[in-house]
VMD Tcl script that builds the backbone (N, CA, C; Angstrom):
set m [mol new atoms 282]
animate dup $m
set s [atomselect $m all]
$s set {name element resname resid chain x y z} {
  {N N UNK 1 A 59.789 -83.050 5.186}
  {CA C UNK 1 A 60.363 -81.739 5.426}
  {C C UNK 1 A 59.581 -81.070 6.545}
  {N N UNK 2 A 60.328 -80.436 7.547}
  {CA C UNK 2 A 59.391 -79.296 8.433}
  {C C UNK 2 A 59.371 -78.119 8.327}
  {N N UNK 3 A 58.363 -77.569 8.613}
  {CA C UNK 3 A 58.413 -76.210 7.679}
  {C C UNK 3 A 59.347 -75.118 9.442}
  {N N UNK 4 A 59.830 -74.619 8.723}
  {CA C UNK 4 A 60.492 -73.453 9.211}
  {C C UNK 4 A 59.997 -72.500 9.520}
  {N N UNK 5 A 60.459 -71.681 10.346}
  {CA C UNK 5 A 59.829 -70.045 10.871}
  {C C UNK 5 A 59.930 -69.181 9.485}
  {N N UNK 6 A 61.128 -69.106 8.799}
  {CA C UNK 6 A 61.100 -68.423 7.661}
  {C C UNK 6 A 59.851 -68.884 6.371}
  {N N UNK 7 A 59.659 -70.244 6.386}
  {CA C UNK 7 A 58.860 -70.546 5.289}
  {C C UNK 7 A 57.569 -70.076 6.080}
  {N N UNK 8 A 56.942 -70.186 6.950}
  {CA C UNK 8 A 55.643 -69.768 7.484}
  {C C UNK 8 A 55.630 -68.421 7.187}
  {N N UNK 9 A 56.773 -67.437 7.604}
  {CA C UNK 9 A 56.728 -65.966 6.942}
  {C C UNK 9 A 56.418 -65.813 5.839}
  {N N UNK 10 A 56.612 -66.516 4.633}
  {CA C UNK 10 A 56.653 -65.931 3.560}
  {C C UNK 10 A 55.193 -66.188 2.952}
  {N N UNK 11 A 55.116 -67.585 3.911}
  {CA C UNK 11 A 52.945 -67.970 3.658}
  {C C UNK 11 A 52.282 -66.778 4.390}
  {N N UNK 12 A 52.409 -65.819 5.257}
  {CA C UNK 12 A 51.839 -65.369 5.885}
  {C C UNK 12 A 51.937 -63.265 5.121}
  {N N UNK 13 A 52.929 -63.772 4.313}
  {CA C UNK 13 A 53.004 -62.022 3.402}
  {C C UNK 13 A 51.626 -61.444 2.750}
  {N N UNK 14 A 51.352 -60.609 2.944}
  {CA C UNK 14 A 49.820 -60.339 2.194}
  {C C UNK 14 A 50.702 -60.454 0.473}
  {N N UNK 15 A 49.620 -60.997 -0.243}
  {CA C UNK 15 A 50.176 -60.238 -1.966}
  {C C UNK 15 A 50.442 -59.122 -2.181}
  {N N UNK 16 A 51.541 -58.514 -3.093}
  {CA C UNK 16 A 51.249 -57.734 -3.853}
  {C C UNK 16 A 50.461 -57.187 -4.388}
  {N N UNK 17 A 49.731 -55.748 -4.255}
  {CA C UNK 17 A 48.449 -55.505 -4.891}
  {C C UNK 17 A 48.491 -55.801 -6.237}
  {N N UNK 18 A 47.349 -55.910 -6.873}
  {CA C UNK 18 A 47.793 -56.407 -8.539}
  {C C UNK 18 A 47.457 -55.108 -9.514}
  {N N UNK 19 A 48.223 -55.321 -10.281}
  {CA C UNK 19 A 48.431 -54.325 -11.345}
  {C C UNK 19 A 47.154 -54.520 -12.343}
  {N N UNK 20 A 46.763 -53.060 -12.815}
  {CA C UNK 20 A 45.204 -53.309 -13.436}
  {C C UNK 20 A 45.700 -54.278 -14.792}
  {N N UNK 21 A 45.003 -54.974 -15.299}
  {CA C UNK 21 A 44.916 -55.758 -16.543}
  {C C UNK 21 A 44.982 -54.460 -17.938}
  {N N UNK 22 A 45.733 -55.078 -18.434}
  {CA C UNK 22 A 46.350 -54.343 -19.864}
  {C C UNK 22 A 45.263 -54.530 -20.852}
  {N N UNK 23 A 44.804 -53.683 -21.493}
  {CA C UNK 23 A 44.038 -54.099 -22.510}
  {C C UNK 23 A 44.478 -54.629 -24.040}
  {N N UNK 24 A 43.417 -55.158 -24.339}
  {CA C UNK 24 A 44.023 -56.182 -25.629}
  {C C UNK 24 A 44.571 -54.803 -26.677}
  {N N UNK 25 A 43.812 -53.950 -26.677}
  {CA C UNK 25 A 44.249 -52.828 -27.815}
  {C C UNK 25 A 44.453 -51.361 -26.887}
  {N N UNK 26 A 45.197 -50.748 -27.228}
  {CA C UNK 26 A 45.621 -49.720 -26.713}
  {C C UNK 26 A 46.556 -48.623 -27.687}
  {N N UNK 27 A 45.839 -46.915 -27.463}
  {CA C UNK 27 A 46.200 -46.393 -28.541}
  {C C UNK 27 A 47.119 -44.870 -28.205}
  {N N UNK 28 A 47.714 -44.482 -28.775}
  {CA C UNK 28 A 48.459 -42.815 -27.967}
  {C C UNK 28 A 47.927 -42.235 -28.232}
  {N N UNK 29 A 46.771 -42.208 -29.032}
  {CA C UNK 29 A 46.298 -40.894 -30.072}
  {C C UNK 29 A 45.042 -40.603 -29.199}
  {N N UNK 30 A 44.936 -39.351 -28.840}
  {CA C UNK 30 A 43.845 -39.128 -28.078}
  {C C UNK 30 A 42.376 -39.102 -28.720}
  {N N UNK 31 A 42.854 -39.389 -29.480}
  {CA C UNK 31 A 40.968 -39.082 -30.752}
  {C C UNK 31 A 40.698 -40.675 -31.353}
  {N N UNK 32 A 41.516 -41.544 -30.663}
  {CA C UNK 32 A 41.279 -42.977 -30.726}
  {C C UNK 32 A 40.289 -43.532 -29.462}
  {N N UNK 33 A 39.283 -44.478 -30.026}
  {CA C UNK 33 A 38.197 -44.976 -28.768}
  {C C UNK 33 A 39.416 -45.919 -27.670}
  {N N UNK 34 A 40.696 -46.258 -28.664}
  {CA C UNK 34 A 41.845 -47.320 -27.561}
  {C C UNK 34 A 42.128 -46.584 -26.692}
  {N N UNK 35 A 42.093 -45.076 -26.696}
  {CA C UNK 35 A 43.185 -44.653 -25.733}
  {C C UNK 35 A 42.456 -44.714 -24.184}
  {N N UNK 36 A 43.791 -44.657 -23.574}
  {CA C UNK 36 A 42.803 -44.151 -22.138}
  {C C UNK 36 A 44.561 -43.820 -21.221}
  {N N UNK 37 A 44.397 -42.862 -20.816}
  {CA C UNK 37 A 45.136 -41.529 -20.343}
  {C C UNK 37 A 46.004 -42.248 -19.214}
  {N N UNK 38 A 44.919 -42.846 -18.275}
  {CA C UNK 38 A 45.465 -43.271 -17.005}
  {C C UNK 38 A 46.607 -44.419 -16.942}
  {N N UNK 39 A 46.551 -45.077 -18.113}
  {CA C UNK 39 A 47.430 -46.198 -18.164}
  {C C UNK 39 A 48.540 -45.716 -18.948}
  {N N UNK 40 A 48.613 -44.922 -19.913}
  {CA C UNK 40 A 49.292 -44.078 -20.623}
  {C C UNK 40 A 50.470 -43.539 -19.598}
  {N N UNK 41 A 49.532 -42.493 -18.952}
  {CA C UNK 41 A 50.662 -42.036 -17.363}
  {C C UNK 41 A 51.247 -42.695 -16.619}
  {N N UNK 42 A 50.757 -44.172 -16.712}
  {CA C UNK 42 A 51.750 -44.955 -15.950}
  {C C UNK 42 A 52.947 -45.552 -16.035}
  {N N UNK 43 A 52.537 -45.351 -17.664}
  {CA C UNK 43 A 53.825 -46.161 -17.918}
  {C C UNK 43 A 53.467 -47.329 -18.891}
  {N N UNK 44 A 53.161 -48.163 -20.262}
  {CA C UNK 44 A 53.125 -49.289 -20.829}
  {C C UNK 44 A 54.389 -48.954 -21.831}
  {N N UNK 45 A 55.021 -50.224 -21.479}
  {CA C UNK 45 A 56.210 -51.018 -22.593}
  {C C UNK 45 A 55.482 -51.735 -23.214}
  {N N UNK 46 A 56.153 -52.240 -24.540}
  {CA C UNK 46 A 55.783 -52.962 -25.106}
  {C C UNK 46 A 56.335 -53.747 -25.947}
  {N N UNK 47 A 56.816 -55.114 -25.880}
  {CA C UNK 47 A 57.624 -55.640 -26.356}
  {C C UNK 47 A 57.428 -56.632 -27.548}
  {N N UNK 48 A 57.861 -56.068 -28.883}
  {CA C UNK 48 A 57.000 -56.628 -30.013}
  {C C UNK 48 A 58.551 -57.570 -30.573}
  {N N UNK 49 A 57.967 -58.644 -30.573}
  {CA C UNK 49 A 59.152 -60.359 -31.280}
  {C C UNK 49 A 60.296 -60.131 -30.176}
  {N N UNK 50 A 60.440 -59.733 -28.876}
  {CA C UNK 50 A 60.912 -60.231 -27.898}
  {C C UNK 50 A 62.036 -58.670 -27.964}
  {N N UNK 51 A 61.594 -57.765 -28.678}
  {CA C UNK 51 A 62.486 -56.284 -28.605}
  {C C UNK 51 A 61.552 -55.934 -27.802}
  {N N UNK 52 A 61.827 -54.880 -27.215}
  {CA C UNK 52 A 61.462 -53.568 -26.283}
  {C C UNK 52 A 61.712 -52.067 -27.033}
  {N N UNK 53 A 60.001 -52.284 -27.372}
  {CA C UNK 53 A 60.140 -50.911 -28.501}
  {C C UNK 53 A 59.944 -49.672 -27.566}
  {N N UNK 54 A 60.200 -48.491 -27.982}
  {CA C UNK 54 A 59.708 -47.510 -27.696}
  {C C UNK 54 A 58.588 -46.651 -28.143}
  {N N UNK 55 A 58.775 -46.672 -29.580}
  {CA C UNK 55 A 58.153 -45.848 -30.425}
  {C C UNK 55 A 56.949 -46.532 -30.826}
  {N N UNK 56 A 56.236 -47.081 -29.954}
  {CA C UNK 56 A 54.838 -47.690 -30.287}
  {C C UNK 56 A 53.559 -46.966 -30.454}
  {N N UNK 57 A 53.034 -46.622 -31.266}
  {CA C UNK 57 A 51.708 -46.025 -30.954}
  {C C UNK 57 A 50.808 -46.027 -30.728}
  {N N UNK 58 A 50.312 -47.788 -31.617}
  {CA C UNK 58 A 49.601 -48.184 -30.921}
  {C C UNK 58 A 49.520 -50.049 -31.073}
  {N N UNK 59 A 48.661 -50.512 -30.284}
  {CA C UNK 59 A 48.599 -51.854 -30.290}
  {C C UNK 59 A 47.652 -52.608 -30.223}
  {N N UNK 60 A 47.888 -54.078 -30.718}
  {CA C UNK 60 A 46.439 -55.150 -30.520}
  {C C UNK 60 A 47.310 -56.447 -30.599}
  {N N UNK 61 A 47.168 -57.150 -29.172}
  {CA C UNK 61 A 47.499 -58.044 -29.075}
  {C C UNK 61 A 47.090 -59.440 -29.534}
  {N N UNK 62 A 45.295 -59.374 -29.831}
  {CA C UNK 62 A 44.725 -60.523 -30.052}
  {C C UNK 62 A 45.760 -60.860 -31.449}
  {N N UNK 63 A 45.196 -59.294 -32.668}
  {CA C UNK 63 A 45.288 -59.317 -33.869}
  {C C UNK 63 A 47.306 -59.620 -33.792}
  {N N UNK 64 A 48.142 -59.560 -33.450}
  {CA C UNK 64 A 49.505 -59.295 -32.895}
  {C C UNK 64 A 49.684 -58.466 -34.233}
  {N N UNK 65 A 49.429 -57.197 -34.173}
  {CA C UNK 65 A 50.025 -56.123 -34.432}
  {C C UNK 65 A 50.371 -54.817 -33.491}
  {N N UNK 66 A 51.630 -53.943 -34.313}
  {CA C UNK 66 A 51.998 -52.577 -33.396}
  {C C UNK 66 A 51.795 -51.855 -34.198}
  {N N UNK 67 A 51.609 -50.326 -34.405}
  {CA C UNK 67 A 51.891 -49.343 -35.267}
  {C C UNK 67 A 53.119 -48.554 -34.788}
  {N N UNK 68 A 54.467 -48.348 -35.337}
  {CA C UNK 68 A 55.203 -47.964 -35.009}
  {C C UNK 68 A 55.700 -46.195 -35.853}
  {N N UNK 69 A 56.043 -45.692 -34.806}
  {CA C UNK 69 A 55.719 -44.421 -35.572}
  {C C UNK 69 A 57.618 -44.304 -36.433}
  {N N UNK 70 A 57.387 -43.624 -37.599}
  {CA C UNK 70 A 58.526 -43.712 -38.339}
  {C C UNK 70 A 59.639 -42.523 -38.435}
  {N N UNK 71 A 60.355 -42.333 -38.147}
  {CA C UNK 71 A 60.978 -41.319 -37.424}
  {C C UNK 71 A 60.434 -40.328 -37.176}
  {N N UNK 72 A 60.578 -38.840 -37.160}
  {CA C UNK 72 A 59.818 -37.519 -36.999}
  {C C UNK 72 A 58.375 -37.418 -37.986}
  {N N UNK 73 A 58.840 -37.834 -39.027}
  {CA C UNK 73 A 58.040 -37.779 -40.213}
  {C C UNK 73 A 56.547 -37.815 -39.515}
  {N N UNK 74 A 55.432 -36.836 -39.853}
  {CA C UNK 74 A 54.235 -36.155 -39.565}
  {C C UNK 74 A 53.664 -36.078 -41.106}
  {N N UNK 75 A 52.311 -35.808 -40.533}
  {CA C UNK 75 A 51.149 -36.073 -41.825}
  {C C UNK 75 A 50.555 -34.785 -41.357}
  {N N UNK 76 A 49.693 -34.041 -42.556}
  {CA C UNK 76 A 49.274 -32.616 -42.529}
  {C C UNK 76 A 48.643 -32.699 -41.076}
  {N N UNK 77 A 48.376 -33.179 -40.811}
  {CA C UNK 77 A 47.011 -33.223 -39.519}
  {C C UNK 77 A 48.234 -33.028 -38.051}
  {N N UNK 78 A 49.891 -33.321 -38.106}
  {CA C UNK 78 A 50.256 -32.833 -37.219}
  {C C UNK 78 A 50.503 -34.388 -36.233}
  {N N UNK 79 A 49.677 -35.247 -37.087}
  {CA C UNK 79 A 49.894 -36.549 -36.174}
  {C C UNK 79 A 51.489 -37.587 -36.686}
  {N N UNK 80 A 51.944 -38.538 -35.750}
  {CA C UNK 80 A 53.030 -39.045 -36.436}
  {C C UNK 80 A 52.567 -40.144 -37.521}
  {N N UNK 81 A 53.518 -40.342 -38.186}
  {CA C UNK 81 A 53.272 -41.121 -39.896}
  {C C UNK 81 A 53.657 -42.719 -38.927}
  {N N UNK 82 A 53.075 -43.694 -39.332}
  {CA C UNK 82 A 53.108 -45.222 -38.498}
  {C C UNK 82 A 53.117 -46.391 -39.882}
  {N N UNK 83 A 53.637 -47.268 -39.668}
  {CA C UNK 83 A 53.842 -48.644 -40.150}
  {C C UNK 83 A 53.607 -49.365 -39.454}
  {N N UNK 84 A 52.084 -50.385 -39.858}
  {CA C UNK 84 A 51.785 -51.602 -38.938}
  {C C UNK 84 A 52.762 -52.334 -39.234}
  {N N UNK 85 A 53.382 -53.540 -38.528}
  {CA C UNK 85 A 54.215 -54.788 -38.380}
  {C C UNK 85 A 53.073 -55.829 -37.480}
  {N N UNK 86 A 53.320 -57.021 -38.263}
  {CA C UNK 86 A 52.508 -58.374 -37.821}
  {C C UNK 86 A 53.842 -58.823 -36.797}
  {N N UNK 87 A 53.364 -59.428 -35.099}
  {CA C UNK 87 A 54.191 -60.429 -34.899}
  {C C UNK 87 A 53.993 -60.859 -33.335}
  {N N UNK 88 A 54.676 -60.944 -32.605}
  {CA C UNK 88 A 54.138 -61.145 -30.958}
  {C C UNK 88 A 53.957 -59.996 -29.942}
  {N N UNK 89 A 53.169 -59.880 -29.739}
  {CA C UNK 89 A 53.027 -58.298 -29.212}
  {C C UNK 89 A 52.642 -58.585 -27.557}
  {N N UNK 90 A 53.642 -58.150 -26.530}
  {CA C UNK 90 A 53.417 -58.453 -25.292}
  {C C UNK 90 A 53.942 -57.119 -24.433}
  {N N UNK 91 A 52.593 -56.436 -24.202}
  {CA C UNK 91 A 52.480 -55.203 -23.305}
  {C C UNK 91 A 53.092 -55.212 -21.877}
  {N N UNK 92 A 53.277 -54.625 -21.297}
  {CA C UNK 92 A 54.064 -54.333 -19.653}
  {C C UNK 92 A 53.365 -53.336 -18.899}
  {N N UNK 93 A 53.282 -53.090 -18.081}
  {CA C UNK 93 A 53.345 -51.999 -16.965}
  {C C UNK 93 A 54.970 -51.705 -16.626}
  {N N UNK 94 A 55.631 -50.533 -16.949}
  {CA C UNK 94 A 56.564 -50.039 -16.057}
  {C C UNK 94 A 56.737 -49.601 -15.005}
}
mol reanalyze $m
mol bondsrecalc $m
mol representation Tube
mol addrep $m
């Protein structure tokens, strides 16, 4: 094969800058040591047994659990009420 003007272009593209690395645990609750603000603002999905949840609160990928918060329902303290679920837990950048 000879390489082409187009294939040399595409060797010659700088990368994509890379997106910071996701941490294994990550939390919404600001009075959690997981949380951290900046990644929060950016944007993390999180897609637990191949759904795309929303309502995540928090996560650990090693352990593959989510805490998912359960509808409105709140606890005296004002925080949302959560149910861990065991299963494949694979974070995103949006």
């Amino acid at each position: 094969m000879t390489d082409t003007p187009d294939a040399q272009k595409l060797e010659t593209v700088a990368p994509e800058t890379q997106a910071p690395a996701l941490p294994d645990r990550l939390s919404t609750n600001q009075a959690s040591p997981h949380y951290n603000a900046e990644l929060l603002e950016r944007g993390v999905g999180v897609k637990f047994n191949g759904v795309d949840r929303n309502n995540v609160e928090e996560y650990c990928v090693s352990e593959g659990w989510v805490r998912l918060a359960v509808g409105k329902t709140v606890d005296r303290n004002g925080n949302a009420m959560t149910v861990k679920y065991k299963g494949k837990v694979e974070p995103y950048l949006r």
